[in-house]
C-alpha positions as CSV (number, residue, x, y, z in Angstrom):
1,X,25.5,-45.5,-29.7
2,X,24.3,-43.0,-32.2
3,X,20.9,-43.0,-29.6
4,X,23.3,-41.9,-26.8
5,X,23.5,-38.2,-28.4
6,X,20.6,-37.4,-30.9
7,X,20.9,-34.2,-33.0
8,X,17.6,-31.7,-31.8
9,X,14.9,-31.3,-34.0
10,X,13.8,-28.0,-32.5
11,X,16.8,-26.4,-30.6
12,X,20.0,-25.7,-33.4
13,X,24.1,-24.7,-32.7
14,X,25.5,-22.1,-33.8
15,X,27.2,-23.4,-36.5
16,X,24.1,-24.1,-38.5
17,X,21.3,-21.3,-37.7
18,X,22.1,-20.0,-41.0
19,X,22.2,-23.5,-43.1
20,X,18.7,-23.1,-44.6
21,X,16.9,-20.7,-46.0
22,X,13.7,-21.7,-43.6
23,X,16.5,-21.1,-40.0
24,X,17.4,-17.6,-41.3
25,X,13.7,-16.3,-41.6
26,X,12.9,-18.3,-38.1
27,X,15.5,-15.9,-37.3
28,X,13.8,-12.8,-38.1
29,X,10.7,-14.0,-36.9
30,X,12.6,-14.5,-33.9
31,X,13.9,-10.9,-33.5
32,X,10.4,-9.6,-33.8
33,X,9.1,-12.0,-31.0
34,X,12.3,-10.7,-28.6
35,X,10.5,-7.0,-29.1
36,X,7.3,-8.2,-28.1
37,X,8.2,-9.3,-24.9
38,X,6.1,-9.1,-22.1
39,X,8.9,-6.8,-20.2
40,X,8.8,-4.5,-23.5
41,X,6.5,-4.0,-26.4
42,X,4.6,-7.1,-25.3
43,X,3.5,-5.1,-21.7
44,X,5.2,-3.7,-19.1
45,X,7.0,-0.7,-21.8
46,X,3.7,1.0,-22.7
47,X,2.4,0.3,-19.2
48,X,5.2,2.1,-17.9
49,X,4.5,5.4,-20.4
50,X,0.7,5.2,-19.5
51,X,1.7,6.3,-16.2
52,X,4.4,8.2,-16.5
53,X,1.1,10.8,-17.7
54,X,0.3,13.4,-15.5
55,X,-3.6,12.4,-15.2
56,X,-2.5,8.7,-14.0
57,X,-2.9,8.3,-10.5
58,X,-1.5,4.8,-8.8
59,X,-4.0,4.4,-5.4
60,X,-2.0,1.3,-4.6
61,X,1.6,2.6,-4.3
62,X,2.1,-1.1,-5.2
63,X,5.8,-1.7,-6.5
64,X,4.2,-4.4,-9.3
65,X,2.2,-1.7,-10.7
66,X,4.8,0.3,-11.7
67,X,4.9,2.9,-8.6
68,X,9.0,3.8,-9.0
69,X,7.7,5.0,-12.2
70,X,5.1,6.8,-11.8
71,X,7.2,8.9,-9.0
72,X,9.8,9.3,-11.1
73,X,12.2,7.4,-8.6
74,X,13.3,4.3,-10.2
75,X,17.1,3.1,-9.7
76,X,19.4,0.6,-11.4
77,X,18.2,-2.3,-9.1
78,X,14.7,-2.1,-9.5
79,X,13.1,-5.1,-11.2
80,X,10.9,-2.6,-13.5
81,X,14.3,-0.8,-15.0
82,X,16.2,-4.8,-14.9
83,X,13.2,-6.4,-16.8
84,X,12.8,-3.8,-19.7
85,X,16.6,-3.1,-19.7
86,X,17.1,-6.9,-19.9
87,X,14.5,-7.4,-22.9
88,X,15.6,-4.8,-24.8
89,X,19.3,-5.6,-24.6
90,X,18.2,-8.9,-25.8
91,X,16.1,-7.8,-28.7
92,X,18.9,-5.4,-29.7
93,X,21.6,-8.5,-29.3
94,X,19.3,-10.8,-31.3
95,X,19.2,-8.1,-34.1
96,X,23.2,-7.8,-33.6
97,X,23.7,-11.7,-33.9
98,X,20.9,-11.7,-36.7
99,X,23.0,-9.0,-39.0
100,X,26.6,-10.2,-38.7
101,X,25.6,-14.4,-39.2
102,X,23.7,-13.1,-42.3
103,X,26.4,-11.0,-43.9
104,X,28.4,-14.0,-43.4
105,X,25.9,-16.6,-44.9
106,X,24.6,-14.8,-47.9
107,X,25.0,-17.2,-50.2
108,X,22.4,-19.8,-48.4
109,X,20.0,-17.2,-49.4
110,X,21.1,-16.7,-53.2
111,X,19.0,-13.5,-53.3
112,X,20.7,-10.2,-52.3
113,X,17.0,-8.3,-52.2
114,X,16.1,-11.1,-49.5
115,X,18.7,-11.1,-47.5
116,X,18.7,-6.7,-47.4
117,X,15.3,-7.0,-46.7
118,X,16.1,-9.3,-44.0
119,X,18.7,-6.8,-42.7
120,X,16.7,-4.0,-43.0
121,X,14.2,-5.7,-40.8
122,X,16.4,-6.2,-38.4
123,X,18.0,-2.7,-38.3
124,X,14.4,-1.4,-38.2
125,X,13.6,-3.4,-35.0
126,X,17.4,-2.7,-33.3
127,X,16.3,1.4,-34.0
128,X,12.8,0.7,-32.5
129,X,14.5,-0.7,-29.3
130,X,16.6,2.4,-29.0
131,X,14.2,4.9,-29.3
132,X,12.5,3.5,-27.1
133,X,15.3,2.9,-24.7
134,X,15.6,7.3,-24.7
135,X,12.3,8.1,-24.1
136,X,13.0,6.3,-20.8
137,X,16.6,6.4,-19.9
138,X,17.6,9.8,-21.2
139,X,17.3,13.4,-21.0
140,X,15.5,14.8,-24.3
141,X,17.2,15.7,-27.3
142,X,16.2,19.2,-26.4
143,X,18.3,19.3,-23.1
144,X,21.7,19.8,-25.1
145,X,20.6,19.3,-28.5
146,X,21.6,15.8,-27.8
147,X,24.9,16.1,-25.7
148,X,24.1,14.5,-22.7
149,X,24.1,11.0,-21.8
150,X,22.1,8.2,-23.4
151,X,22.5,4.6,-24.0
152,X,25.4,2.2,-24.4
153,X,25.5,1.9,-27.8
154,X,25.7,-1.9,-28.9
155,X,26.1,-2.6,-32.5
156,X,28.1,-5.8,-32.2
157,X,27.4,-9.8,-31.5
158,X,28.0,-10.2,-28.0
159,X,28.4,-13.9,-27.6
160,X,30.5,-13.5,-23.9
161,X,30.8,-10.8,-21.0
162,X,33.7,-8.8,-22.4
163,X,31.6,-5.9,-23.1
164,X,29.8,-5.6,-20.2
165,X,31.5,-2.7,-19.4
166,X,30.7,-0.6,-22.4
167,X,30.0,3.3,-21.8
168,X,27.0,5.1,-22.7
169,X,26.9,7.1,-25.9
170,X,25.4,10.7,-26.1
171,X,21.8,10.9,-27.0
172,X,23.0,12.4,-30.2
173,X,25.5,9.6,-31.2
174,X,22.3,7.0,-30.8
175,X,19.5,9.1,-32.8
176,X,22.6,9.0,-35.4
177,X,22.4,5.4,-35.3
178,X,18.5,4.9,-35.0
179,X,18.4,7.2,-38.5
180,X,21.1,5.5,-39.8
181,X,19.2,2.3,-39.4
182,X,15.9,3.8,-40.1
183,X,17.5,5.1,-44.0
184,X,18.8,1.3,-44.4
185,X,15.2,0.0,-44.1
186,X,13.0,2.5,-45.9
187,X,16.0,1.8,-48.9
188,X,15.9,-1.7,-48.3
189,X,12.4,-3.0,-47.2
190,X,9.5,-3.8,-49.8
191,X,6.4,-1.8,-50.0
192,X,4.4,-4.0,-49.0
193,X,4.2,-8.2,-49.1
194,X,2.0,-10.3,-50.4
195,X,-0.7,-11.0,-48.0
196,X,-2.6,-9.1,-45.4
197,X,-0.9,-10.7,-42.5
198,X,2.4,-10.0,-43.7
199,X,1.6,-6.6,-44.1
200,X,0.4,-6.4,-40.2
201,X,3.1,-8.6,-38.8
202,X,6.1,-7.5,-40.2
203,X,8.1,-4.2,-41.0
204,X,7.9,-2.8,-44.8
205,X,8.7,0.4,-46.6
206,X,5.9,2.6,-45.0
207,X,6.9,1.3,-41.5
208,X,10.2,3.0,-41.4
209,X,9.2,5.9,-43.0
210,X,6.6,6.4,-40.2
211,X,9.1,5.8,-37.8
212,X,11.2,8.5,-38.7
213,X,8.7,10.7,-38.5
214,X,8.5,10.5,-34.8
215,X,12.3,9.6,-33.9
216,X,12.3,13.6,-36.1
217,X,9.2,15.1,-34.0
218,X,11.1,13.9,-30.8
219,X,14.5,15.6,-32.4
220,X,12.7,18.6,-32.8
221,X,13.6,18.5,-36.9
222,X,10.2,19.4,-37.7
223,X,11.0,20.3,-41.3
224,X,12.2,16.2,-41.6
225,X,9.1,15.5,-40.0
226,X,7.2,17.0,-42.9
227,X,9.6,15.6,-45.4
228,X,9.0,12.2,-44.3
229,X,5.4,12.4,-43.8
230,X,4.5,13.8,-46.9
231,X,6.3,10.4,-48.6
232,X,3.2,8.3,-47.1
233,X,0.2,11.1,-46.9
234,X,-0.5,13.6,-49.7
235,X,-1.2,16.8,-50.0
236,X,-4.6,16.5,-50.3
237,X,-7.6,14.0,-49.7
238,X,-7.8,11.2,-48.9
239,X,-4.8,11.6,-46.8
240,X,-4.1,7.5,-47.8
241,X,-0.6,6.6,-48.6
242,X,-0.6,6.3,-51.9
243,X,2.3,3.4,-52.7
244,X,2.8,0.8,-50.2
245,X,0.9,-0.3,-47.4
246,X,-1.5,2.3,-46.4
């Protein structure tokens, strides 16, 4: 009878994603492949800032090439806002889930520096999906020094549809939050890993730090911006960061 219900070898429950140490970095790897979705970082999110540009021009005034963008018109039902909405919320849950089944399995890890730099990587993706979340679906920092409408702010598991209703923040309250995270990951992440690959597929110290820099620029804190970048380039030549991946 044992046959009748076998336990899957690829697919886990809840109750033990976070019983090895090799499920909790599938995990992260996981967040990072959420991001790269083909309805956000994957595709359809830098398509949709290519032509957003002034010199784009779309011929076709197809829908599936991104039209309701490029004129500026798009509305809650459209299936380019629903995709890229969808995918992001997901990435940002997977991060949320990600966080708060770590801080409660700690111990599986036995190494504090891991599991931080596991957090941090995950904070760095959830601030990622934010920002990039604003530069589509809110007025600029600049319009109100942040006041007006932005995002709804998720910073919790959702496992059910009790939230669904949650309100938007201000643009200010979620830069807070994307620096907030962004400080966690430069504190928290190494300076670099230990192969090549690593280096190119996942987020380290450097990573944030250049992050920052734009989430400042777009803030208009351009004395941040130079704070930050000089951490990564110097002063003078080469202009190559000089700890960390370059």
């Amino acid at each position: 009878e044992d046959l009748l219900d076998p336990v899957p070898l690829t697919t886990f429950s809840e109750a033990s994603v976070f019983s090895t140490p090799d499920r909790i970095l599938q995990q992260v790897r996981g967040i990072y492949s959420a991001v790269k979705s083909g309805s956000f970082y994957g595709g359809r999110f830098l398509v949709y800032h290519d032509i957003r540009g002034e010199e784009f021009l779309n011929e076709t005034t197809n829908g599936v090439t991104g039209f309701s963008t490029w004129t500026h018109t798009i509305v809650s039902s459209t299936g380019e806002v629903n995709s890229l909405w969808n995918a992001a919320y997901y990435a940002i849950n997977s991060a949320n889930l990600f966080i708060d089944g770590l801080e409660q399995n700690r111990a599986v890890l036995n190494n504090e520096t891991l599991a931080n730099n596991y957090i941090a990587e995950a904070r760095l993706l959830r601030a990622l999906c934010y920002h990039s979340l604003l530069s589509l679906y809110a007025r600029p920092f600049a319009d109100g020094n942040g006041s007006k409408l932005g995002v709804p702010l998720r910073l919790l598991p959702e496992k059910g549809a009790a939230n669904n209703d949650l309100a938007r923040s201000t643009v200010a309250e979620v830069y807070t939050q994307i620096l907030a995270d962004l400080n966690y990951a430069e504190q928290n992440l190494p300076a670099s890993y230990a192969t090549p690959y690593l280096n190119t597929t996942r987020a380290h110290r450097n990573t944030a730090i250049a992050l920052k820099t734009r989430v400042y620029l777009e803030m208009g804190r351009y004395q941040d911006v130079i704070t930050e970048a000089n951490k990564i380039v110097p002063a003078a030549a080469p202009f190559k960061a000089a700890s960390g991946v370059a």
